[in-house]
C-alpha positions in Angstrom: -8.1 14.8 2.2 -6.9 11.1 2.4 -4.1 10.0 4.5 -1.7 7.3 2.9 0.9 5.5 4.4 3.2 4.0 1.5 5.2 1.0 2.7 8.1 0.2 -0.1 11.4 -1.3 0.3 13.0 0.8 -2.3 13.1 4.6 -1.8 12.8 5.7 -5.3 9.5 3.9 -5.6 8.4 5.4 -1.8 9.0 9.0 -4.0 7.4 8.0 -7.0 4.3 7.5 -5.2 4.5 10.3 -3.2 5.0 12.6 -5.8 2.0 11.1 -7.8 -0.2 11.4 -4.5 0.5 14.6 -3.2 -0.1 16.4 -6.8 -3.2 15.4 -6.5 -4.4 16.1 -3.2 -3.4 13.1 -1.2 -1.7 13.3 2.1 0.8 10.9 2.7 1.7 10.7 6.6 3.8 8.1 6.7 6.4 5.6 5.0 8.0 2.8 5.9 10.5 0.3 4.5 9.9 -3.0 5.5 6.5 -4.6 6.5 7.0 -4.7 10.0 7.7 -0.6 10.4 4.8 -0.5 8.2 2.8 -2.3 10.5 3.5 -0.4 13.6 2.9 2.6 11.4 -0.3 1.5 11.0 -0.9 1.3 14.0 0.4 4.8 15.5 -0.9 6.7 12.1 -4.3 5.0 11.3 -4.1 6.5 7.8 -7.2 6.1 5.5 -5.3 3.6 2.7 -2.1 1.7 2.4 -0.2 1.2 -0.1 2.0 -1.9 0.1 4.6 -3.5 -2.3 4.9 -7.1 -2.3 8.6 -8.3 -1.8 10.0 -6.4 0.9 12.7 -7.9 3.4 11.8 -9.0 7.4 8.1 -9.5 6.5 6.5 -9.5 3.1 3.7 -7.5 2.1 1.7 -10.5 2.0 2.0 -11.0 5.9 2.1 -7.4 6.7 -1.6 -7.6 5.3 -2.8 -9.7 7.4 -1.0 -8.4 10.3 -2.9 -5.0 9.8 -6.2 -6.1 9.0 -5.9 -8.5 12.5 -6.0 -5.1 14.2 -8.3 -3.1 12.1 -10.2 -5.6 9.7 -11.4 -2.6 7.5 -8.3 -1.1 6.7 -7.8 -0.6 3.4 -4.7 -1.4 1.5 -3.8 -1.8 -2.0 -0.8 -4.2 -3.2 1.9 -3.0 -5.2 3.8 -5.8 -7.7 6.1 -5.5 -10.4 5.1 -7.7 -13.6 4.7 -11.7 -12.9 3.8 -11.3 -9.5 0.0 -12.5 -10.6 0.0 -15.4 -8.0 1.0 -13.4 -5.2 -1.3 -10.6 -5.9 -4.2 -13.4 -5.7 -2.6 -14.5 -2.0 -2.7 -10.7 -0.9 -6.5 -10.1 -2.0 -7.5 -13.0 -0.5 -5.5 -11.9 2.2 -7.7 -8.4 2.8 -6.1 -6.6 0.3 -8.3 -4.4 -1.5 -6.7 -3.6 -5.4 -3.2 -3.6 -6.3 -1.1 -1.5 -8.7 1.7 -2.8 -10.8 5.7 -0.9 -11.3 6.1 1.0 -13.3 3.6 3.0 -11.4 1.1 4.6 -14.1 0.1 7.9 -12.2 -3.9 7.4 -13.2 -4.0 4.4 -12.7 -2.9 5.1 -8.8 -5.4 8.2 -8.7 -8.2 5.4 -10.2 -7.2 3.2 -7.7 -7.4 5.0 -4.6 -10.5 6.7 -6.0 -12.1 3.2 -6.1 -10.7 1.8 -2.7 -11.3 4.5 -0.4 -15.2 4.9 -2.1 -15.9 1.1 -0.6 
């Protein structure tokens, strides 16, 4: 079973995605609400995939990226924008990210997602 670490400022969409992950077998082991906590969550919980929205406050997603893939340059992380974010979901793959999802979140599309991500 994979562990997930969702890092969202907004706690509806931290549910949302937890709810879609845990219905289907996904353990999520930690959350956090601002890049930095989800940084040193990284850190302390090593989970097996990130997700990470863009826009958060303290430190983007963008940052928080590269933050986490200084200490583990495998980790695997996949971005999370809402619509007309394109330009900034370029700067966080080039940044290490590996996919990203867009808001609404479409449950399969998650599933498909991490499916891909963690097979890599």
């Amino acid at each position: 079973m994979a562990k997930v670490l969702i890092v969202d400022d907004a706690a509806f969409m931290r549910m949302m995605l937890k709810n879609i992950l845990t219905q289907n077998g996904y353990e999520v082991i930690g959350e956090a609400a601002t890049g930095e906590k989800g940084v040193i969550q990284y850190k302390e919980l090593r989970p097996d995939v990130v997700t990470m929205d863009i826009t958060m406050p303290d430190m983007d997603g963008i940052t928080a990226v590269k933050e986490i893939k200084k200490v583990d340059p495998a980790a695997k992380i996949i971005m999370c924008s809402a619509m007309g974010q394109q330009a900034m979901v370029f700067e966080a793959i080039k940044s290490g990210a590996a996919d990203f999802i867009v808001k609404p979140f479409q449950p399969d599309r998650v599933l498909e997602s991490l499916r891909k991500v963690l097979a890599k």
